[in-house]
C-alpha positions, 0 to 999 in steps of 0.5 A: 515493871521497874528496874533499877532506881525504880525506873520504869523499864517495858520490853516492846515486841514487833512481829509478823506472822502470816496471816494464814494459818489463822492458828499461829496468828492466835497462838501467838496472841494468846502466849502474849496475853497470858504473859501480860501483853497488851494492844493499844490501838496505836500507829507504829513508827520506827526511828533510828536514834540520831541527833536531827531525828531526837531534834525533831521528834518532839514537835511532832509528839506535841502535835500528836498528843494535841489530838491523841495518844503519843508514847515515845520509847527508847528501845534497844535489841536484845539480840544481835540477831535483833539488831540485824533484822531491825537494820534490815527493815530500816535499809529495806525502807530506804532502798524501796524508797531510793528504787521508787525514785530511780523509776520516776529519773527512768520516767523523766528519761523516758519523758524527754525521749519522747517529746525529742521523737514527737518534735514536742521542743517548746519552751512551756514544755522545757520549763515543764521539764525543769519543774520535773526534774527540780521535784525529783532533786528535792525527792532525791534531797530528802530521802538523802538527809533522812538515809541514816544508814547509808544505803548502797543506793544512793550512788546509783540515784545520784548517777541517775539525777545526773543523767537526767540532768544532762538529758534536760540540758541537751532537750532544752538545747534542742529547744532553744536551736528550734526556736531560733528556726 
């Protein structure tokens, strides 16, 4: 349990199994528990190690062990192979969130498509449509702080606020010339 200096060292394994067959599931579990290994009941979050999230990670440590149990380790891979997958899951994270918001700028798009067809100018609905898109731009902002890898996504979104950005500028142009008919 201890390496050098004493300090205590812990191997952390993360895995997934089908669910079924059931077997392997249990097979698995039972090698762990023979070797010792053990299940707290604990949520699981994976960060990647970087200055803003050690600045802010204590804080929420505090709070958590205000109301329960808290355990913060510092983990590295023992593998390259490790290492890649952890990367991927990490990137798969961020990509699903990146594609979550491209479907809400296709929504907006859509959105201000529809109102134009309907006739639907006013200016309750173009202030509606700003409140929209400034909610998309602060979404887009903080998946943008918190994309620590670089996702190959990010560009393609930027692109795409961009066009909303522009689709909202010609509705409420449109707004403005039906107001003043």
């Amino acid at each position: 349990m201890s390496g050098e200096g004493g300090e205590l060292k812990l191997l952390v394994l993360l895995y997934e199994v089908p669910e079924k067959p059931s077997r392997v599931k249990v097979n698995v579990w039972r090698k762990l528990k023979r070797l010792g290994g053990v299940y707290p009941k604990l949520s699981l979050c994976i960060l990647p190690e970087h200055p803003a999230v050690r600045d802010g990670i204590s804080s929420v440590v505090e709070e958590i062990r205000a109301h329960g149990t808290a355990l913060l380790l510092e983990a590295k891979p023992l593998s390259g192979e490790d290492a890649s997958a952890i990367l991927g899951v990490l990137r798969a994270a961020k990509e699903r969130e990146y594609r979550e918001l491209l479907e809400e700028c296709q929504e907006f798009l859509e959105e201000v498509r529809s109102n134009i067809e309907k006739g639907n100018l006013t200016q309750e609905e173009a202030e509606e449509m700003e409140e929209m898109l400034s909610s998309l731009k602060t979404w887009y902002e903080h998946v943008r702080q918190t994309d620590w890898l670089g996702s190959s996504l990010r560009e393609e979104v930027e692109k795409m606020i961009e066009k909303c950005e522009r689709a909202l500028e010609d509705f409420v142009s449109l707004c403005l010339k039906q107001a003043r008919a």
